[in-house]
Backbone as JSON Lines, residues from 0, in Angstrom:
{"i":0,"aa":"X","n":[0.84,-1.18,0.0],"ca":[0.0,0.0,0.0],"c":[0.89,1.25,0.0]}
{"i":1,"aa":"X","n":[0.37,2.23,-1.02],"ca":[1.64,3.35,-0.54],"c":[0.91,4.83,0.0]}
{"i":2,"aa":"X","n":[1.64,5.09,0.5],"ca":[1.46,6.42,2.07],"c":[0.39,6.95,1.32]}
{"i":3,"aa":"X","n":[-0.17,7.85,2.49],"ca":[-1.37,8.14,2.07],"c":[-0.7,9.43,1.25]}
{"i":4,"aa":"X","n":[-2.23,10.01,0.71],"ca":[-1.51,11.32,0.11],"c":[-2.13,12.36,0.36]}
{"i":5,"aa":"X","n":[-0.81,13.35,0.76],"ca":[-0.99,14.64,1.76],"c":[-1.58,15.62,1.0]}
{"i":6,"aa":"X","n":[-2.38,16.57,1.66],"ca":[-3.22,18.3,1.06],"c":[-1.77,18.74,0.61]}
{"i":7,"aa":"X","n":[-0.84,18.65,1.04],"ca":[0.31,19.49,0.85],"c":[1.05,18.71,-0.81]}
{"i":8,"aa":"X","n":[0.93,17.53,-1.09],"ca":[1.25,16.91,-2.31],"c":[-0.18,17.42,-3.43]}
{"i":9,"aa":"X","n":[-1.19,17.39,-2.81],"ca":[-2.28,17.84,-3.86],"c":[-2.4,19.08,-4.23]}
{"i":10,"aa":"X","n":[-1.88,19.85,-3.32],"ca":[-1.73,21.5,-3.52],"c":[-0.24,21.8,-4.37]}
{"i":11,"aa":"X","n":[0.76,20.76,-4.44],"ca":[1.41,21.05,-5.5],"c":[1.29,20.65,-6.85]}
{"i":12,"aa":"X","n":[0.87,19.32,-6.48],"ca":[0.24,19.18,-8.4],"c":[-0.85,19.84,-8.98]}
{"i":13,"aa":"X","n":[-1.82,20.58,-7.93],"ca":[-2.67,21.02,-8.56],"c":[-1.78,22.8,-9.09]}
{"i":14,"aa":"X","n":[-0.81,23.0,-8.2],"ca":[-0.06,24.1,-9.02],"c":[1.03,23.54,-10.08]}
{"i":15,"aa":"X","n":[1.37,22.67,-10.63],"ca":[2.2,22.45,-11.41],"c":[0.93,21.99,-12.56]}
{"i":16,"aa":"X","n":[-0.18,22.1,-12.33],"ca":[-0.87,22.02,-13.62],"c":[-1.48,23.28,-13.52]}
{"i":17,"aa":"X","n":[-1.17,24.08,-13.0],"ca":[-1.76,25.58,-13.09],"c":[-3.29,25.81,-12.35]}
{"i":18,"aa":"X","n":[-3.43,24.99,-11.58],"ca":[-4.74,24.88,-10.95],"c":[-5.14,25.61,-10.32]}
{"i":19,"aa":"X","n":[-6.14,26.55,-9.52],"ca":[-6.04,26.95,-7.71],"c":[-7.15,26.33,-7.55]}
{"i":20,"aa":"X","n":[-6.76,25.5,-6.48],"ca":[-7.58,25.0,-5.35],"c":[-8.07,25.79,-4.25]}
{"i":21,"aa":"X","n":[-9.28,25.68,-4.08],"ca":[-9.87,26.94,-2.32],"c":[-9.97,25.92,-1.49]}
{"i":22,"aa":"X","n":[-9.71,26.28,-0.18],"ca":[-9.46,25.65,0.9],"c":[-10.14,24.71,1.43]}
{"i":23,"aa":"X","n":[-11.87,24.88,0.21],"ca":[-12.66,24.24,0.66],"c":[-12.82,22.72,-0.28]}
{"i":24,"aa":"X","n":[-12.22,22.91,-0.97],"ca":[-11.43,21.92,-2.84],"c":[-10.65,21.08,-2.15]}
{"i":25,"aa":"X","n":[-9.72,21.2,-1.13],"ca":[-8.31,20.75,-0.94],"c":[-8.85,19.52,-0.47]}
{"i":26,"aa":"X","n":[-9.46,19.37,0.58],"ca":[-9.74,18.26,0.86],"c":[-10.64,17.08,-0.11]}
{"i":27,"aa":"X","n":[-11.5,17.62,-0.54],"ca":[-12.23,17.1,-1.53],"c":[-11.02,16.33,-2.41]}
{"i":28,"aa":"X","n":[-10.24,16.98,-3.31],"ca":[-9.34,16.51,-4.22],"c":[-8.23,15.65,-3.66]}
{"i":29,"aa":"X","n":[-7.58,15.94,-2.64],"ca":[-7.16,15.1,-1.32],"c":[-7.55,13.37,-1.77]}
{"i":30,"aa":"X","n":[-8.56,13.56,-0.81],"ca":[-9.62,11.98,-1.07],"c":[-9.61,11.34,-2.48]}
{"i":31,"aa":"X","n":[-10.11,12.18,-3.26],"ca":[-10.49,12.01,-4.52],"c":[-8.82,11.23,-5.25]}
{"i":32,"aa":"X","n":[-8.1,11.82,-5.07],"ca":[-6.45,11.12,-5.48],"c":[-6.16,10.09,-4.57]}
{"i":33,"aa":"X","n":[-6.09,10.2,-3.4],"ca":[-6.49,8.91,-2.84],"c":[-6.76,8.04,-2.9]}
{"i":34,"aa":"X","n":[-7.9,8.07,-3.35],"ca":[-8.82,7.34,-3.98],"c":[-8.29,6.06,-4.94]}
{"i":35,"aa":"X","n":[-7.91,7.31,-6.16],"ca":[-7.02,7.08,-7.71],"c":[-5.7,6.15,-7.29]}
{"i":36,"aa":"X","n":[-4.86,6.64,-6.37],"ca":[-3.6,5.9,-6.49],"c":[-3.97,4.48,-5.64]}
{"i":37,"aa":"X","n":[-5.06,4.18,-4.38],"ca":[-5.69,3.16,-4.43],"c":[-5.76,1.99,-4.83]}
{"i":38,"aa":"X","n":[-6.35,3.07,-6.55],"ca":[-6.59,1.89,-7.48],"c":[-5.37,1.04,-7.67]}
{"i":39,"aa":"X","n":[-4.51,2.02,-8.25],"ca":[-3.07,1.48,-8.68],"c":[-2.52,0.61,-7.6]}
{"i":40,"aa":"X","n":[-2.62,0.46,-6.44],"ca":[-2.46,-0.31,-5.28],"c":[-2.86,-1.43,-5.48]}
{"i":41,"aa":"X","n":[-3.83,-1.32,-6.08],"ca":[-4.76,-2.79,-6.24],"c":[-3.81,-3.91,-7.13]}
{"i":42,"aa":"X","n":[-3.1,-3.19,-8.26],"ca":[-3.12,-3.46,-9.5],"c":[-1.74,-4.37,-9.24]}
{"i":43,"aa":"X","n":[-1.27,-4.01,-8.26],"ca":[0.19,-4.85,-7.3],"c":[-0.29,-5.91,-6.78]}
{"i":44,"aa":"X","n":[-1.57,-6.26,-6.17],"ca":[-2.22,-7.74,-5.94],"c":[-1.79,-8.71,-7.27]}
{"i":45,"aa":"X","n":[-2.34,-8.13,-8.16],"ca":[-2.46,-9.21,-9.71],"c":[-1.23,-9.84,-9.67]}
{"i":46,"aa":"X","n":[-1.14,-11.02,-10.1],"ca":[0.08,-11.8,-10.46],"c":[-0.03,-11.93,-12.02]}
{"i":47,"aa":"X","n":[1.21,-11.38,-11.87],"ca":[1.38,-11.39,-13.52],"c":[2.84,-11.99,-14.01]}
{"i":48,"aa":"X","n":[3.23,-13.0,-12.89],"ca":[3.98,-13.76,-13.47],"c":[3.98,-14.11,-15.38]}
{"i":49,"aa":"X","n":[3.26,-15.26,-15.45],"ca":[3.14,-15.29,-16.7],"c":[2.61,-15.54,-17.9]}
{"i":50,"aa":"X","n":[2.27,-13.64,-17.73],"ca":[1.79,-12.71,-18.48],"c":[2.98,-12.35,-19.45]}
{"i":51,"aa":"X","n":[2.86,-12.67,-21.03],"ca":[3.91,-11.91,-22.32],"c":[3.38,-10.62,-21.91]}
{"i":52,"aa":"X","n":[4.79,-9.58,-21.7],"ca":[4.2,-8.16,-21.97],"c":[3.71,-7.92,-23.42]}
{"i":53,"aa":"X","n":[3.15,-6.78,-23.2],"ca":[1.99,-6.01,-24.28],"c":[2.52,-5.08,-24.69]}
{"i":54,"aa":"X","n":[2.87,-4.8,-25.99],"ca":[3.45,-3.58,-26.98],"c":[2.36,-2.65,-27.48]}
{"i":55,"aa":"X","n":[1.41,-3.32,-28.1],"ca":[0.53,-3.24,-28.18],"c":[-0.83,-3.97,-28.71]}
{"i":56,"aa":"X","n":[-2.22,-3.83,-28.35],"ca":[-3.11,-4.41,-28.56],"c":[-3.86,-4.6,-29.59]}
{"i":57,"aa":"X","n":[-3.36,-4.22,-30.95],"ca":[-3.62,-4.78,-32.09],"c":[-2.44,-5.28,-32.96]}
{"i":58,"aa":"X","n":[-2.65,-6.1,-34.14],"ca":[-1.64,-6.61,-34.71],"c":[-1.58,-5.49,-35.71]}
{"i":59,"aa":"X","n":[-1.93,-4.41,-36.0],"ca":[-1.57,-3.23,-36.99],"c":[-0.41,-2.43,-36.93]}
{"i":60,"aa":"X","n":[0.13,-2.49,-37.58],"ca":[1.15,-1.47,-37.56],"c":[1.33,-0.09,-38.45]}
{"i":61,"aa":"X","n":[1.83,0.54,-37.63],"ca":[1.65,1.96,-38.21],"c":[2.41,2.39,-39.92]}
{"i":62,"aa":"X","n":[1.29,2.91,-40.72],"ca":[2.37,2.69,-42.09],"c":[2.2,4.78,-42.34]}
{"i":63,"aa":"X","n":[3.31,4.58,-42.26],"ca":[3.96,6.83,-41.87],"c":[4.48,7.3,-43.73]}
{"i":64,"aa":"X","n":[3.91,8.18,-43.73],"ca":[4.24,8.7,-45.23],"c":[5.8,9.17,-45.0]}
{"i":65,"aa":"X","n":[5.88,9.27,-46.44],"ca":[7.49,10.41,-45.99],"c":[7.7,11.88,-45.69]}
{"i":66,"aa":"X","n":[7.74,12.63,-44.78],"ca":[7.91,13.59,-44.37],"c":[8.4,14.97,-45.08]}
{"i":67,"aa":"X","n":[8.0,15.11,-46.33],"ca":[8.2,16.15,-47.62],"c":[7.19,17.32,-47.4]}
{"i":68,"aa":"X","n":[7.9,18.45,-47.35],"ca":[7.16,19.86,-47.08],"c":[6.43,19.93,-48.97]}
{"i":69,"aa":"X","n":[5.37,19.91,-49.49],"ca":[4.96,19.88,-50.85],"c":[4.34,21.59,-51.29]}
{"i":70,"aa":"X","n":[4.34,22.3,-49.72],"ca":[3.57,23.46,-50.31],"c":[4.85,24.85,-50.13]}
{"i":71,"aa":"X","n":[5.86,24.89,-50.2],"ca":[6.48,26.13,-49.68],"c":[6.17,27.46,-50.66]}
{"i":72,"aa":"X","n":[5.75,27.07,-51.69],"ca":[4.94,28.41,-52.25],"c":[4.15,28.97,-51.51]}
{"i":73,"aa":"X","n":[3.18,28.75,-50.82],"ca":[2.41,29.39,-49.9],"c":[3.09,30.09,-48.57]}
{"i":74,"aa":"X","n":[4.03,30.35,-48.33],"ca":[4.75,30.63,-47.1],"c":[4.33,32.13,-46.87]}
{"i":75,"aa":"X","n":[4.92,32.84,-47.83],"ca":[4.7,34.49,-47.89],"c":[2.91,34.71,-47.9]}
{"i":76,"aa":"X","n":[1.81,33.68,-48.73],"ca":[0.59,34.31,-48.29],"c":[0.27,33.78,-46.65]}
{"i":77,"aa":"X","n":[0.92,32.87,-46.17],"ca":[0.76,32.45,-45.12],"c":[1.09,33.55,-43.85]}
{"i":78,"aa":"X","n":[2.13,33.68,-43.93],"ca":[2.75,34.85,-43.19],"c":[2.04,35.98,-43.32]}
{"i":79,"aa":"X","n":[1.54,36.53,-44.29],"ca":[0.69,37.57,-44.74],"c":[-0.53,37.74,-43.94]}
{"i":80,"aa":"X","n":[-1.13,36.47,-43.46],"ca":[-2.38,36.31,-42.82],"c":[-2.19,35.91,-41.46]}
{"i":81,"aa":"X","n":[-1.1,35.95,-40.43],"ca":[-0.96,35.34,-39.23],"c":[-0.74,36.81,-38.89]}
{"i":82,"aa":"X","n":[-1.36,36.62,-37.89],"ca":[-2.12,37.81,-36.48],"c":[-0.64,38.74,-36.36]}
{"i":83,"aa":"X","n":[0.63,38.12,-36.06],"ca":[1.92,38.3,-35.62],"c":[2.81,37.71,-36.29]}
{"i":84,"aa":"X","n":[3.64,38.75,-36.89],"ca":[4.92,37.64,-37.29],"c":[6.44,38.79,-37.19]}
{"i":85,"aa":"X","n":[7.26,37.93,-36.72],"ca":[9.09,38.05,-36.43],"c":[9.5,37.42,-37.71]}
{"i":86,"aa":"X","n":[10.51,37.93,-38.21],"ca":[11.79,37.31,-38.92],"c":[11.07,36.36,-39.34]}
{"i":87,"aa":"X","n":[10.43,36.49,-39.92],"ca":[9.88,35.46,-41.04],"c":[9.18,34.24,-40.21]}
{"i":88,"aa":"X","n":[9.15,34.34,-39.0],"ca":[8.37,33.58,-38.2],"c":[6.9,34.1,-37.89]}
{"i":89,"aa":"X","n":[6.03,33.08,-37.51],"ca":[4.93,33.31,-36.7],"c":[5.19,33.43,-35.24]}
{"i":90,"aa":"X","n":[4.54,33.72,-35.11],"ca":[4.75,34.6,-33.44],"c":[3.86,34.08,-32.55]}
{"i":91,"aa":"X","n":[3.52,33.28,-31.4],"ca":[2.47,32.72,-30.67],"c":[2.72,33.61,-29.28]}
{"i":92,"aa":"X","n":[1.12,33.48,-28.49],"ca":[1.37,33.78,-27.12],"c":[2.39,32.38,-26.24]}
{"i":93,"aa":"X","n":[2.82,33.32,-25.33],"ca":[3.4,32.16,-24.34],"c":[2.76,31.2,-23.56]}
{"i":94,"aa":"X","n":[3.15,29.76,-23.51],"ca":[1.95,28.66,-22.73],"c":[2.54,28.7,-21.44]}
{"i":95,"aa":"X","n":[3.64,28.33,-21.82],"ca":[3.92,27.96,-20.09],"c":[5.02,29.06,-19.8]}
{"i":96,"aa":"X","n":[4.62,29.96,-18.43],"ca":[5.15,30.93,-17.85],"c":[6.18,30.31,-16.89]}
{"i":97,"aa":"X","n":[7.21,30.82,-17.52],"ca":[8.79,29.77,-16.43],"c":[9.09,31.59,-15.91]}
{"i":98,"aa":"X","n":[8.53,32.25,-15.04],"ca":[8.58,33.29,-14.45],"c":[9.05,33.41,-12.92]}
{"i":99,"aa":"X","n":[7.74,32.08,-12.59],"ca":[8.2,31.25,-11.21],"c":[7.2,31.97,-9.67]}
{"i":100,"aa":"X","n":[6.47,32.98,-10.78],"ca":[5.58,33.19,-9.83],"c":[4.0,32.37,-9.85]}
């Protein structure tokens, strides 16, 4: 079984996914993960001696084209029509803020 899991571990993953939790959430979500890793507890009962591992669950395999840019004529109307553009780049907002606040 592994340790339980602390408001203080749920209040950091819920900030490393950008979350806020209110004081009245914490516990709720608390339990609720609890709960979840539980499961995974369970999943250490199973004997899976021998069990072939699993790559995957169909016999299909993936068939990938070849990776050839076919349109670079379009670049300049492309650029032409994006909201923002640098040095011949497109320009996006920022996702993840490494600021640290």
């Amino acid at each position: 079984m592994s340790e339980k899991i602390s408001k203080d571990t749920v209040s950091h993953v819920a900030s490393l996914a950008k979350l806020e939790l209110t004081d009245k959430q914490l516990p709720y979500f608390t339990d609720q993960l609890g709960n979840i890793m539980g499961i995974f507890d369970s999943l250490n009962e199973v004997d899976t001696n021998d069990v072939e591992p699993t790559f995957s669950v169909t016999d299909q395999i993936n068939v990938m084209r070849e990776d050839v840019a076919d349109n670079w004529g379009e670049r300049d109307q492309l650029l032409k029509n994006a909201p923002d553009v640098a040095d011949g780049l497109i320009r996006t907002p920022t996702i993840i803020d490494e600021s640290g606040d």
